[in-house]
MARLO-136624 format. One record per residue (C-alpha): residue number from 1; z, x, y; residue in three letters. Coordinates in Angstrom, 2 decimals. Example, Ala and Ser with C-alpha at 12.3 -4.5 7.8 and 13.67 -1.06 7.14 Angstrom:
2
{pos->1; pz->7.80; px->12.30; py->-4.50; code->ALA}
{pos->2; pz->7.14; px->13.67; py->-1.06; code->SER}
This chain:
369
{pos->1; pz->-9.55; px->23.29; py->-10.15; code->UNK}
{pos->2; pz->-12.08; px->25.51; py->-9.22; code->UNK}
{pos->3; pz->-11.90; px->29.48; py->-9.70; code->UNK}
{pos->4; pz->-11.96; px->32.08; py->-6.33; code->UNK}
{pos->5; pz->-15.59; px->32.43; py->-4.95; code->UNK}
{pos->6; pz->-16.61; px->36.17; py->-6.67; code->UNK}
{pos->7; pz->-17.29; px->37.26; py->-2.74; code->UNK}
{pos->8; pz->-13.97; px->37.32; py->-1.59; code->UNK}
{pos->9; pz->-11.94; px->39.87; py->-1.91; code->UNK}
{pos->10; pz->-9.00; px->39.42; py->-4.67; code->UNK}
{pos->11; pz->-6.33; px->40.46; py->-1.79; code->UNK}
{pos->12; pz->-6.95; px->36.73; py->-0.50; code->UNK}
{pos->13; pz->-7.10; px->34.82; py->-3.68; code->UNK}
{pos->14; pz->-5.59; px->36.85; py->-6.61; code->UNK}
{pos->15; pz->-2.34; px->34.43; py->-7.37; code->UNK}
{pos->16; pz->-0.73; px->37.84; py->-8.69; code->UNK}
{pos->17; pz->-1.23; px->39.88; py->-6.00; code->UNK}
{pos->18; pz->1.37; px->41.18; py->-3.82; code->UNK}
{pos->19; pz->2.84; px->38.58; py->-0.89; code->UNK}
{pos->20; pz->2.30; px->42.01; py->1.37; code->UNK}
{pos->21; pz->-1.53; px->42.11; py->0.15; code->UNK}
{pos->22; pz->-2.00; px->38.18; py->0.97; code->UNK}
{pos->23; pz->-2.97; px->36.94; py->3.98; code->UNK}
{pos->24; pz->-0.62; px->34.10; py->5.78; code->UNK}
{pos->25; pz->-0.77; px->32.25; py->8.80; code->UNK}
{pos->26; pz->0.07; px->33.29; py->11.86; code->UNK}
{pos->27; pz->4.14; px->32.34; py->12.64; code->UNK}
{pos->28; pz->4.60; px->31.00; py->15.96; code->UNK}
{pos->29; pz->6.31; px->34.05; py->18.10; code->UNK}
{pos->30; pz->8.08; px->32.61; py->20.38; code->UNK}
{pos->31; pz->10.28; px->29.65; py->20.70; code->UNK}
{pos->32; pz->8.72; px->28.15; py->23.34; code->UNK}
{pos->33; pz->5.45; px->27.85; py->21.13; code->UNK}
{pos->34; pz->8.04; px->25.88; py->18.96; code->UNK}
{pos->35; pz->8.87; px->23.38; py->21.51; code->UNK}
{pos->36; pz->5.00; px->22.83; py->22.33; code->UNK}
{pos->37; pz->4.62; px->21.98; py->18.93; code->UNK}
{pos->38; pz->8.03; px->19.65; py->18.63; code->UNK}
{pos->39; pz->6.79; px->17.88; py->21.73; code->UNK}
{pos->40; pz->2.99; px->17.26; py->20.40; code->UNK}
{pos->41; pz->4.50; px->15.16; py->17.79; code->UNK}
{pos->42; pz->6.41; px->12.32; py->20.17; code->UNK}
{pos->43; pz->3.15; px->10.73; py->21.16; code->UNK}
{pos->44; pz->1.51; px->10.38; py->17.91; code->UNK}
{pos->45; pz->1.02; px->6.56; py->17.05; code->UNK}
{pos->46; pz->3.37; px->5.44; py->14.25; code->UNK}
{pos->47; pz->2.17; px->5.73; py->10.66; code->UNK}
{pos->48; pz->0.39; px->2.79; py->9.69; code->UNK}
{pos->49; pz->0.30; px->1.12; py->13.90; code->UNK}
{pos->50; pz->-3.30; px->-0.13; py->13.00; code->UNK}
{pos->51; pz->-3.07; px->-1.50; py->9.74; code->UNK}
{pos->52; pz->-2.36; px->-4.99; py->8.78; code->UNK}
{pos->53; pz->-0.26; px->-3.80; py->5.63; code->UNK}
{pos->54; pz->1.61; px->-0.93; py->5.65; code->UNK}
{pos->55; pz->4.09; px->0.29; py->2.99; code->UNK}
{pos->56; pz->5.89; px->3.56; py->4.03; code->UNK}
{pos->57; pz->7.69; px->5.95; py->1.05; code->UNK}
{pos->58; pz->8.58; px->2.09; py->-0.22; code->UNK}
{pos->59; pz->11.68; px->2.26; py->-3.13; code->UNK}
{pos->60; pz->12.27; px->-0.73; py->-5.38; code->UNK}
{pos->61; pz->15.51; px->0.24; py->-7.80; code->UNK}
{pos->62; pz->16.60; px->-2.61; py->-10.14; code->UNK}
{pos->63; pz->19.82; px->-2.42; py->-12.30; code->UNK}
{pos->64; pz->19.86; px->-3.82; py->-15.58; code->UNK}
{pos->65; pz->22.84; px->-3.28; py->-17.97; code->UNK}
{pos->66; pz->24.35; px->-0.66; py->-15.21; code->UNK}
{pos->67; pz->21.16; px->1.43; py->-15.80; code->UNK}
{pos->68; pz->19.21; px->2.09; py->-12.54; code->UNK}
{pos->69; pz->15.47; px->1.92; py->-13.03; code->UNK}
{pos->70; pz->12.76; px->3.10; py->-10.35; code->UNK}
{pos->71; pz->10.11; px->0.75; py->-10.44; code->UNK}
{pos->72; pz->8.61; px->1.88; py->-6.72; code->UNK}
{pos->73; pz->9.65; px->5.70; py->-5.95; code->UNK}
{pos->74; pz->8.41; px->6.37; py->-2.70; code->UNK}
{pos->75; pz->4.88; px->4.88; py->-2.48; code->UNK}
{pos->76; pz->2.44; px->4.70; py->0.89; code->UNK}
{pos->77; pz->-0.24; px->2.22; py->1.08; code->UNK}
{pos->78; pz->-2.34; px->1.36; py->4.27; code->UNK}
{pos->79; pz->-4.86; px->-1.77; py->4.29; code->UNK}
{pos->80; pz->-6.91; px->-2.43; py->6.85; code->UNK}
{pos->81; pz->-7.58; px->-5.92; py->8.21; code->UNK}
{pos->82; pz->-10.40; px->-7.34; py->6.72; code->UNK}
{pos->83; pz->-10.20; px->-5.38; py->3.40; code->UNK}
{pos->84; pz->-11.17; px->-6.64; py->-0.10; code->UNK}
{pos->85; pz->-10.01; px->-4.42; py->-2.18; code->UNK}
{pos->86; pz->-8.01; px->-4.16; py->-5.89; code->UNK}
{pos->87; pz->-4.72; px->-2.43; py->-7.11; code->UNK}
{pos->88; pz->-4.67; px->-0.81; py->-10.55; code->UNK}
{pos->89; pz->-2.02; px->0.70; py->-12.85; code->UNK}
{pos->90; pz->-1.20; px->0.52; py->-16.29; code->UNK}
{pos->91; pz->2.28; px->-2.09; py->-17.45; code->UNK}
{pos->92; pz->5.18; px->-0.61; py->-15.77; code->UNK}
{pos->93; pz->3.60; px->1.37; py->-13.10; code->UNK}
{pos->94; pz->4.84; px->-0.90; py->-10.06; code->UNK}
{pos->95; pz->2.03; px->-2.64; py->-8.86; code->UNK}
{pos->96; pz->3.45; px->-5.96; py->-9.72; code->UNK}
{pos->97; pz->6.61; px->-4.95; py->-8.21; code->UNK}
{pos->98; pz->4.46; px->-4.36; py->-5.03; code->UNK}
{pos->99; pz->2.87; px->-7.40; py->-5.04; code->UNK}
{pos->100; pz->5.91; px->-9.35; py->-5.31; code->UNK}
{pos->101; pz->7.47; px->-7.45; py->-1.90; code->UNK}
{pos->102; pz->4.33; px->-8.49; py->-0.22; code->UNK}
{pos->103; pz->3.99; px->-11.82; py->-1.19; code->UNK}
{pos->104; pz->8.01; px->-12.32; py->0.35; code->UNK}
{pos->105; pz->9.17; px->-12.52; py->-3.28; code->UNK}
{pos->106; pz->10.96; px->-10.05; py->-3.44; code->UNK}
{pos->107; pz->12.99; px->-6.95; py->-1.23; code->UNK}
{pos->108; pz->12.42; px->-3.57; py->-1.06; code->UNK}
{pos->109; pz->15.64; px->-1.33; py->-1.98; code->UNK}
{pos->110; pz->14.86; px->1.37; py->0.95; code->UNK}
{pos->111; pz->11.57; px->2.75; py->2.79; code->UNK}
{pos->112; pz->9.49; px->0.21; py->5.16; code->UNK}
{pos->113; pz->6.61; px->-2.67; py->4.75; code->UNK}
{pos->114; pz->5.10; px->-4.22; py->7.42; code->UNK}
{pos->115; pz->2.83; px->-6.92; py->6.94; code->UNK}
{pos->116; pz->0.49; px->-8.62; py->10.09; code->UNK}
{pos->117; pz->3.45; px->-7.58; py->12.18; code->UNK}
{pos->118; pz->6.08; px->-9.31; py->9.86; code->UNK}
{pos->119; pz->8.72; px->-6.36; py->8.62; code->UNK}
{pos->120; pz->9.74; px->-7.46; py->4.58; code->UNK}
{pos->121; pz->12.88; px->-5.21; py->5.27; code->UNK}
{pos->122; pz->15.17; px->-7.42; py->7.74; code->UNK}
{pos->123; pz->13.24; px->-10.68; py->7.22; code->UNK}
{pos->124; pz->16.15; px->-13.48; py->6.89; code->UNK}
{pos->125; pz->15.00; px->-16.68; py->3.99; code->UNK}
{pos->126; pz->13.98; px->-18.79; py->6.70; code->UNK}
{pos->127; pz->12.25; px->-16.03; py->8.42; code->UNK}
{pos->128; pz->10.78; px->-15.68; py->4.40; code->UNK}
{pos->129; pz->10.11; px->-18.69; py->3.57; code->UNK}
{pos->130; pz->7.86; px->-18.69; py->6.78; code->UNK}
{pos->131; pz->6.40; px->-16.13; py->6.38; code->UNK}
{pos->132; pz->4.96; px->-17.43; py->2.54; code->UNK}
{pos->133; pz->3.92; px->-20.50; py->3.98; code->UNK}
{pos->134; pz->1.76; px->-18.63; py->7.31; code->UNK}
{pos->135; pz->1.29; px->-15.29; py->6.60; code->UNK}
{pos->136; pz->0.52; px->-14.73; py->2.69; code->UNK}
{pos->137; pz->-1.32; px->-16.86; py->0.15; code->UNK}
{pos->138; pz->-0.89; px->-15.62; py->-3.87; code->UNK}
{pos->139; pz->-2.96; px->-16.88; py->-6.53; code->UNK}
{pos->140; pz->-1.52; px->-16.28; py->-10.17; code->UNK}
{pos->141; pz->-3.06; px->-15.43; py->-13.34; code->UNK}
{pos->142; pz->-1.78; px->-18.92; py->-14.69; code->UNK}
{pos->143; pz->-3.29; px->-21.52; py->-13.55; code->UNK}
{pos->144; pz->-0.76; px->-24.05; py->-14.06; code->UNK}
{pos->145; pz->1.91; px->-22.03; py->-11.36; code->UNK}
{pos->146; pz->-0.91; px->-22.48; py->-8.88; code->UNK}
{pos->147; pz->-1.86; px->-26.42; py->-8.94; code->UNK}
{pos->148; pz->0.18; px->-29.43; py->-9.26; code->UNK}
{pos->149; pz->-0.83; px->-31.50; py->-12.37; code->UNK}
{pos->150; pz->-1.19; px->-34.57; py->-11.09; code->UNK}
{pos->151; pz->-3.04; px->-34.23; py->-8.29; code->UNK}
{pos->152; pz->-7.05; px->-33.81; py->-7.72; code->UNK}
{pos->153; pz->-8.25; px->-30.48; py->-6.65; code->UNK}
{pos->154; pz->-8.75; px->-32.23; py->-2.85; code->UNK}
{pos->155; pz->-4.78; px->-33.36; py->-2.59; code->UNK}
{pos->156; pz->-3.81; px->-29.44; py->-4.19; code->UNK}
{pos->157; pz->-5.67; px->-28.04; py->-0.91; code->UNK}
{pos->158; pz->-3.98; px->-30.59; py->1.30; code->UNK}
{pos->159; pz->-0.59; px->-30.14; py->0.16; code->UNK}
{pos->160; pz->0.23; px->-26.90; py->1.92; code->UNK}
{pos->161; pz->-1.41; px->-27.75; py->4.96; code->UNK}
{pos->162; pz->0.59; px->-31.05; py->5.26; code->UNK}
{pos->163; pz->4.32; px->-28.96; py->4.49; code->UNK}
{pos->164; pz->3.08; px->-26.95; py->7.46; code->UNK}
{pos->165; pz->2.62; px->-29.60; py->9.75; code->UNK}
{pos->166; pz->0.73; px->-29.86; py->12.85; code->UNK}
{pos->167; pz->-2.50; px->-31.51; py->11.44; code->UNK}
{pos->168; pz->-3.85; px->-35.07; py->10.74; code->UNK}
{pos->169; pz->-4.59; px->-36.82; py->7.76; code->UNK}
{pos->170; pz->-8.06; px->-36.52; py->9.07; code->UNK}
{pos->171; pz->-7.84; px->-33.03; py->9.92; code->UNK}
{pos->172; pz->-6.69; px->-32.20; py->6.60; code->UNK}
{pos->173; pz->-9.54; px->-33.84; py->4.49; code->UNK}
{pos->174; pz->-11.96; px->-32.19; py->6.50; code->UNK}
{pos->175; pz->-10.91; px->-28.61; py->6.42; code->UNK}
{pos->176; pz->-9.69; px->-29.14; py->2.81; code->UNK}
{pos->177; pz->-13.21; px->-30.75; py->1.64; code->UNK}
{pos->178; pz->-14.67; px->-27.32; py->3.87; code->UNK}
{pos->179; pz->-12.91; px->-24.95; py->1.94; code->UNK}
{pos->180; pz->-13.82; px->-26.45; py->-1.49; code->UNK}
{pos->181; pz->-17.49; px->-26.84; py->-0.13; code->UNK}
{pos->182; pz->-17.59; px->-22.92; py->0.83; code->UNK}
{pos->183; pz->-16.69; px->-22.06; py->-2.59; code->UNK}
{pos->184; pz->-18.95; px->-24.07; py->-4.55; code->UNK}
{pos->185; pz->-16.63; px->-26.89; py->-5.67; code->UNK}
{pos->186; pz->-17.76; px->-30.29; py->-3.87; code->UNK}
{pos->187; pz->-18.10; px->-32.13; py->-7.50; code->UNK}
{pos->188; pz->-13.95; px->-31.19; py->-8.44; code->UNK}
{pos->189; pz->-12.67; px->-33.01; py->-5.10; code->UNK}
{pos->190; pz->-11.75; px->-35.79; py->-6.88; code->UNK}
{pos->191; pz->-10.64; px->-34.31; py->-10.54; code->UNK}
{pos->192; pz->-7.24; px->-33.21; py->-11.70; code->UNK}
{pos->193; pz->-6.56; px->-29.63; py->-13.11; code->UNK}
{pos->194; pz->-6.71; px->-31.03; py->-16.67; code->UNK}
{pos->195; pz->-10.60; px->-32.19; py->-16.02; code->UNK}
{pos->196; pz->-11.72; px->-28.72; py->-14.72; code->UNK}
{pos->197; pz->-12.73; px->-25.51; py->-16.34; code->UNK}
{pos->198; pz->-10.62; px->-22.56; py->-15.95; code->UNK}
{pos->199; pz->-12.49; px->-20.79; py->-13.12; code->UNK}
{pos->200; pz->-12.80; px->-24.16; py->-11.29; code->UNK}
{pos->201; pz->-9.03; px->-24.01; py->-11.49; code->UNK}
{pos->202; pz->-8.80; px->-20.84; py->-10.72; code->UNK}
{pos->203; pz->-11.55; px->-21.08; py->-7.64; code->UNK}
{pos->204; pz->-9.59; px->-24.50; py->-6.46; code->UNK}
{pos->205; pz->-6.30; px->-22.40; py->-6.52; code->UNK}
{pos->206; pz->-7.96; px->-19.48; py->-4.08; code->UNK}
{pos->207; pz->-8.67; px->-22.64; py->-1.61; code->UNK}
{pos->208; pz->-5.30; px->-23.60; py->-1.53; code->UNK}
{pos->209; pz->-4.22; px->-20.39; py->-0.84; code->UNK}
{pos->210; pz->-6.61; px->-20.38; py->1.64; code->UNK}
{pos->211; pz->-5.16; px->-23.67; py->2.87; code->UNK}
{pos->212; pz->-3.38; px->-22.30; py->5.89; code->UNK}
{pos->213; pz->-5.46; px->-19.88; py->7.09; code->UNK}
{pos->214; pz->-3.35; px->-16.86; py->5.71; code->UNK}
{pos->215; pz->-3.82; px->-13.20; py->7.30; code->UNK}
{pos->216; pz->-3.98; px->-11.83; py->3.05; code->UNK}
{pos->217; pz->-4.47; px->-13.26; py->0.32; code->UNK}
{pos->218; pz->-3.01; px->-11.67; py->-2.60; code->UNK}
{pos->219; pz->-3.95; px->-12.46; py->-6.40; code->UNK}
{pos->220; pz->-2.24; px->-11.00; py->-9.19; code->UNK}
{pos->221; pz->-4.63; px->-10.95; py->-12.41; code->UNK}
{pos->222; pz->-6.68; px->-13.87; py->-11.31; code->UNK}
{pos->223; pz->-9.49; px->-13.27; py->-14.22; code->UNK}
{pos->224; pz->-6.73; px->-12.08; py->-16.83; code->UNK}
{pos->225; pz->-7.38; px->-14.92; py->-18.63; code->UNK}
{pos->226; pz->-11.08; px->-15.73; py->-18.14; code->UNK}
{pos->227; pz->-14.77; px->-14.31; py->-19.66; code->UNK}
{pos->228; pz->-16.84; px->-12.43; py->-18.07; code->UNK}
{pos->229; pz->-19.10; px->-14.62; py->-16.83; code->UNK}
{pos->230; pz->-16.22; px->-16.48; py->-15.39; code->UNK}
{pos->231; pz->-14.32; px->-14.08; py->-14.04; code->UNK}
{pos->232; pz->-17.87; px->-12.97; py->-11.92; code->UNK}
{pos->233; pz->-17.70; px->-16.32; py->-10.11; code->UNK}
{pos->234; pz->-13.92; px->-16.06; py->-9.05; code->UNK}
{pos->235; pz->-14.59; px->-12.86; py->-7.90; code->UNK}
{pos->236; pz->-17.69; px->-14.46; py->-6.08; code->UNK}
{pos->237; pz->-15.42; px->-16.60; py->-4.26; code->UNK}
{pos->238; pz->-12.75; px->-14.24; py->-3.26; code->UNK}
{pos->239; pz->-15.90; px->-12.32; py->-1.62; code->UNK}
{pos->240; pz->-17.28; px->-15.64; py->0.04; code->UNK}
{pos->241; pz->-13.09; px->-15.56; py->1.46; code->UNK}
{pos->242; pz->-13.27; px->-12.33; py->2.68; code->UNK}
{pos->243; pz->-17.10; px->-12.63; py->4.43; code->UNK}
{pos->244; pz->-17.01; px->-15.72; py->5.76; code->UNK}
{pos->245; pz->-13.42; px->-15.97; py->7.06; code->UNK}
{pos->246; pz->-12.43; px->-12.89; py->7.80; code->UNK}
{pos->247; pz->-8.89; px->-12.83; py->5.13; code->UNK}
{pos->248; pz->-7.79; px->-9.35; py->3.98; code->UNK}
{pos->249; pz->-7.40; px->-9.84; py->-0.26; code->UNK}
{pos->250; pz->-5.75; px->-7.26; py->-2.33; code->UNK}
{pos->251; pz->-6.08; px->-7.99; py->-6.25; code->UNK}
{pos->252; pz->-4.19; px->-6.75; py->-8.61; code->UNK}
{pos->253; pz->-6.26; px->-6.33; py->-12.17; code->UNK}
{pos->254; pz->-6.77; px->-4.52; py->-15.19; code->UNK}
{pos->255; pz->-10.14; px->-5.43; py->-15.03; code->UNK}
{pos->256; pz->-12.83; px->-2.58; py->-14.49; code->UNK}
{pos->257; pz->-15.22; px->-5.08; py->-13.92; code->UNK}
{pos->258; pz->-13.52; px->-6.64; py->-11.01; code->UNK}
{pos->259; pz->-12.40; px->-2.92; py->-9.37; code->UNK}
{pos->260; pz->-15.58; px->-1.85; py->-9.64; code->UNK}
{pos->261; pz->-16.50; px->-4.63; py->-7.08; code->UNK}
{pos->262; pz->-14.68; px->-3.88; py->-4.21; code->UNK}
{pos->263; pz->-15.47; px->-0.95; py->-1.80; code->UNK}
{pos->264; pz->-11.69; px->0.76; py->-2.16; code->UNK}
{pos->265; pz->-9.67; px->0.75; py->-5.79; code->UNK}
{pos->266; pz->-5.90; px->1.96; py->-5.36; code->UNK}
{pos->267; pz->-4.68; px->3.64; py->-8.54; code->UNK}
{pos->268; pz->-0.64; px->3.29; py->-9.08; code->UNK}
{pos->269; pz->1.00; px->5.34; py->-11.49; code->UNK}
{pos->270; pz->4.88; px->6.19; py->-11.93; code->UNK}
{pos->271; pz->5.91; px->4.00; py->-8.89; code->UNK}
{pos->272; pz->2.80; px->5.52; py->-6.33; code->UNK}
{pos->273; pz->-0.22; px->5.57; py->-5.61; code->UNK}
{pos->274; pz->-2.07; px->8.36; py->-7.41; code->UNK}
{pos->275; pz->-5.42; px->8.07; py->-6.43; code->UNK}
{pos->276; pz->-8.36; px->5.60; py->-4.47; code->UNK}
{pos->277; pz->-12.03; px->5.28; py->-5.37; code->UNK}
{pos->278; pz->-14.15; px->4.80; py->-2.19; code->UNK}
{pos->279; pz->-17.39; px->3.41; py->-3.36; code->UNK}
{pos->280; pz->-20.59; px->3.39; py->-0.12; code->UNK}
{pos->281; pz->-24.07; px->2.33; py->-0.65; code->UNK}
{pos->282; pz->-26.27; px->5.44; py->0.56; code->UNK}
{pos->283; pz->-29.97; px->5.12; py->1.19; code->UNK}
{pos->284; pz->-32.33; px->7.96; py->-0.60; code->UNK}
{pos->285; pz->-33.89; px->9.32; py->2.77; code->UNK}
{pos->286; pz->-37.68; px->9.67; py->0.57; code->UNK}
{pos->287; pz->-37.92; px->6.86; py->-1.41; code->UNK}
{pos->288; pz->-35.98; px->4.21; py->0.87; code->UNK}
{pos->289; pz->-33.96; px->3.02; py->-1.76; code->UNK}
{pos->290; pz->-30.43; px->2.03; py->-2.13; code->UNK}
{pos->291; pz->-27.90; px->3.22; py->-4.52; code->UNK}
{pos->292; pz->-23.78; px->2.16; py->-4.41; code->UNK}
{pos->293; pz->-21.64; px->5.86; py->-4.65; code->UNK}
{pos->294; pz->-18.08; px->6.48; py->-6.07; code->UNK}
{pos->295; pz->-16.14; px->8.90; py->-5.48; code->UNK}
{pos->296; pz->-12.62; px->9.16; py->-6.55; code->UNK}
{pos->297; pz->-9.60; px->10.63; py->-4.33; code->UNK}
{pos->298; pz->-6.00; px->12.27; py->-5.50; code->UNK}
{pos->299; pz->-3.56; px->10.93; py->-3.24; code->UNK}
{pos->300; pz->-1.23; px->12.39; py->-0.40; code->UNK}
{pos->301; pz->1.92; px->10.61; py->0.48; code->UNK}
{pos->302; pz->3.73; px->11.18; py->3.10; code->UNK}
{pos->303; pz->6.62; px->13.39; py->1.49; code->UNK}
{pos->304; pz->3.32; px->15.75; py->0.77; code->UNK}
{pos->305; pz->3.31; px->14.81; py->-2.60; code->UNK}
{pos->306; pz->0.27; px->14.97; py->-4.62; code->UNK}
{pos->307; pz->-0.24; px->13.43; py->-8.40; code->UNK}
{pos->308; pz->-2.66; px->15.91; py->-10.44; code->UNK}
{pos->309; pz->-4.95; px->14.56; py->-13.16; code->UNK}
{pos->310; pz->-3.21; px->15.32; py->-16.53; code->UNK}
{pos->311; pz->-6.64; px->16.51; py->-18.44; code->UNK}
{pos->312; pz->-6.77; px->18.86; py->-15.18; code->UNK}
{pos->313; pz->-3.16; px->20.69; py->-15.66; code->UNK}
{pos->314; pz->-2.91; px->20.53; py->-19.37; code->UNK}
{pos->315; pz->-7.02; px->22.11; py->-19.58; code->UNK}
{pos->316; pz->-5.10; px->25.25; py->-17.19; code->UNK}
{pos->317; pz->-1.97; px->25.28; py->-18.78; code->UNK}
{pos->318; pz->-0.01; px->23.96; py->-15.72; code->UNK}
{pos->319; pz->3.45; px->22.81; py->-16.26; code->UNK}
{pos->320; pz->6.71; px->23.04; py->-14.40; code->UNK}
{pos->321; pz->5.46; px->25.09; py->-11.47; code->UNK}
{pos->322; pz->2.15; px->25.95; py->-10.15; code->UNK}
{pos->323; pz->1.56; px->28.58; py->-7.16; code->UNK}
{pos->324; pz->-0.15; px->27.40; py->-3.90; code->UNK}
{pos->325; pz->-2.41; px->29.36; py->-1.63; code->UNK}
{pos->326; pz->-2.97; px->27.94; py->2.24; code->UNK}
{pos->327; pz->-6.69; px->28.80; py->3.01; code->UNK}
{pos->328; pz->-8.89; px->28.19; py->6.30; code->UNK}
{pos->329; pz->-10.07; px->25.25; py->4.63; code->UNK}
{pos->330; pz->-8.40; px->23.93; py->1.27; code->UNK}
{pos->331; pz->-5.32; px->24.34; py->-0.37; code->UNK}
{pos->332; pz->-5.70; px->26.87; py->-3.62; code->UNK}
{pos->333; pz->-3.40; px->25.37; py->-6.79; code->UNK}
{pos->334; pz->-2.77; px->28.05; py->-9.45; code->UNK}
{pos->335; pz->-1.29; px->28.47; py->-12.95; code->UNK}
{pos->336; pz->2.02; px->30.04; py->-13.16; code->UNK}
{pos->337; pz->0.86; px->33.51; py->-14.58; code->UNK}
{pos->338; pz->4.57; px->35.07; py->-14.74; code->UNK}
{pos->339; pz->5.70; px->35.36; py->-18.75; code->UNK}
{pos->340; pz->8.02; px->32.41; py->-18.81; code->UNK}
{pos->341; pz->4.81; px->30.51; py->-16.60; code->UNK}
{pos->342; pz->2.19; px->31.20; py->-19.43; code->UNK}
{pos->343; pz->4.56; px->30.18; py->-22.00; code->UNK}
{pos->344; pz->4.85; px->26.77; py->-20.73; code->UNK}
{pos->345; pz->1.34; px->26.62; py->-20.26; code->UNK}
{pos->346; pz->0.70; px->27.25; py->-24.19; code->UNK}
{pos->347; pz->3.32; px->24.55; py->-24.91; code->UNK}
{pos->348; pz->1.81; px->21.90; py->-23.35; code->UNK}
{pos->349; pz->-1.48; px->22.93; py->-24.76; code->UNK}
{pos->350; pz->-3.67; px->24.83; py->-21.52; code->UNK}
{pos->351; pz->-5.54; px->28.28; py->-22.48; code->UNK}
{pos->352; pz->-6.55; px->27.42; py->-26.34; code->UNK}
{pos->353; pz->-2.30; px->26.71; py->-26.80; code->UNK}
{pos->354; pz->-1.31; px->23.29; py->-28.58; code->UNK}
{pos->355; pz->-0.02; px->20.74; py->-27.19; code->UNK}
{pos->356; pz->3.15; px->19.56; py->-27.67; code->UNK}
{pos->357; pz->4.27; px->16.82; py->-25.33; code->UNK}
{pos->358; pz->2.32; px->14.17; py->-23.77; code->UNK}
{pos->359; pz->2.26; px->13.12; py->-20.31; code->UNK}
{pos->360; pz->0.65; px->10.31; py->-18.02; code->UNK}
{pos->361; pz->0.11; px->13.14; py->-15.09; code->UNK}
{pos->362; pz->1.90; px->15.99; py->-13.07; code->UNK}
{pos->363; pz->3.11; px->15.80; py->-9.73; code->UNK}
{pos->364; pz->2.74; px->18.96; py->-6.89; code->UNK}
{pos->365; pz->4.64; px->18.70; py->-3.82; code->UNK}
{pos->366; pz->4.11; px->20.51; py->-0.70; code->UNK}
{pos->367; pz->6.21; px->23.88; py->-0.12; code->UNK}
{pos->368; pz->6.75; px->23.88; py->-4.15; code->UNK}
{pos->369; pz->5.60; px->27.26; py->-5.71; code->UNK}
């Protein structure tokens, strides 16, 4: 948060000044200035129209025991066609939950999810089953749910092509033997899972995932249990996927290493997303050269909710309430300065207080104050 530039005048910014002394916008005056506005909105494009997965204020509520537990609370999430990008969150944040309602494996409670057309909401289990045999491939993070044991890395790839039909023996040796090729695996053709190293398995399980040409490919940990070096060369071939034929990939990962090489890292905390780093390369205009930027982004949904760093509130004491100011440009968020306000603050340790509870981050929503 930054502090009020020292040229403006403290009517405008001063969080304790008077609501007479503040400026606010302009109210519409008359009701037909209402209806204008009403009927602006009915030929907007629906949220998410041009992405190929769209989640929209998405709720997952399981019941264990008769308790009701939230694991997805609302959360919005556009990807683009074409996209390589990862999903990160620490255990119990949802983003497995997520991936399991896009890979068809499991139902969303309420909200909507579209994915390359396909809506996960009123899907039937053929319409399901379908759609995790055309639409979606998933590579886990153990390698023995993704090949079959006793066959060679060549027969793995031609398995789901030959459940899908429509294809030759012929057919299916070639573009099976092409896929292995693209991603550096021509000597495993012939060997079984046991006689490869884990990120040959783990490469040979992207290509059968890649198998039927799917519109994403999803991968939940797929280095989780591999070194560094290793892990580099999956990664490697999910880019080689995503350059040379065109398939959207969201991973899901702990690893920094891994989100740190994709242009767009989701961050999902409490059940939604909390925040995206957009990295860009950007060439120095004087010396020519090139250098990869990050920049990090709080998140918006579409209830207006917004999840605030917690070293952010608990450094200004904000807790339970904050006051917002609508400017020409940015929204101003403020500490609660009335008694019971600054009291909260010192509990949970802002202004030199100590702090007394701990807490994974704090939540604003629009119209709160």
């Amino acid at each position: 948060m930054t502090t009020p530039p020292d040229d403006v005048t403290p009517a405008a910014h001063d969080p304790e000044a008077s609501p007479a002394a503040r400026p606010r916008p302009a109210a519409p005056s008359t009701l037909a200035e209402l209806e204008r506005r009403a009927a602006s909105r009915h030929g907007r494009p629906a949220y998410g129209h041009d992405a190929l997965i769209a989640c929209d204020r998405l709720v997952r509520v399981f019941t264990t025991d008769g308790v009701e537990v939230q694991a997805l609370q609302g959360l919005d999430l556009l990807v683009a066609e074409g996209e390589l990008m990862a999903l990160v969150g620490a255990s119990g944040s949802g983003k497995s939950t997520l991936m399991n309602i896009l890979a068809g494996l499991d139902v969303p409670t309420a909200g909507a999810a579209t994915v390359a057309g396909r809506d996960l909401l009123t899907m039937d289990a053929r319409a399901r089953l379908g759609y995790r045999r055309d639409v979606v491939g998933f590579v886990w993070q153990q390698t023995a749910r993704n090949l079959l044991p006793y066959l060679t890395a060549q027969q793995n790839v031609m398995l789901p092509m030959q459940l899908h039909g429509g294809r030759r023996r012929a057919a299916r040796t070639k573009a099976a033997g092409e896929l292995l090729s693209m991603l550096a695996l021509d000597h495993c053709r012939d060997r079984r899972p046991h006689q490869l190293s884990g990120g040959e398995q783990q490469r040979t399980a992207i290509a059968v995932a890649l198998a039927n040409t799917p519109s994403v490919l999803l991968a939940d940990e797929p280095t989780g249990e591999l070194d560094s070096h290793t892990a580099e060369q999956v990664f490697t071939a999910f880019r080689t996927a995503n350059e040379e034929l065109g398939t959207t990939i969201v991973i899901v990962t702990h690893d920094q290493a891994v989100a740190g090489e994709v242009r767009r890292t989701v961050a999902i905390r409490d059940g939604r997303t909390s925040s995206e780093v957009l990295r860009r390369t950007e060439r120095d205009a004087a010396t020519g050269r090139e250098s990869l930027v990050a920049r990090e982004y709080a998140m918006l949904d579409r209830a207006g909710r917004l999840q605030l760093p917690a070293e952010y509130t608990h450094s200004l004491g904000m807790a339970h309430r904050v006051l917002l100011e609508l400017e020409s440009d940015h929204i101003g968020v403020w500490p609660d300065r009335t008694a019971d306000g600054a009291a909260r603050g010192r509990e949970t340790g802002g202004e030199g207080g100590r702090e007394s509870e701990s807490r994974d981050g704090d939540e604003v929503t629009e119209g709160d104050s």
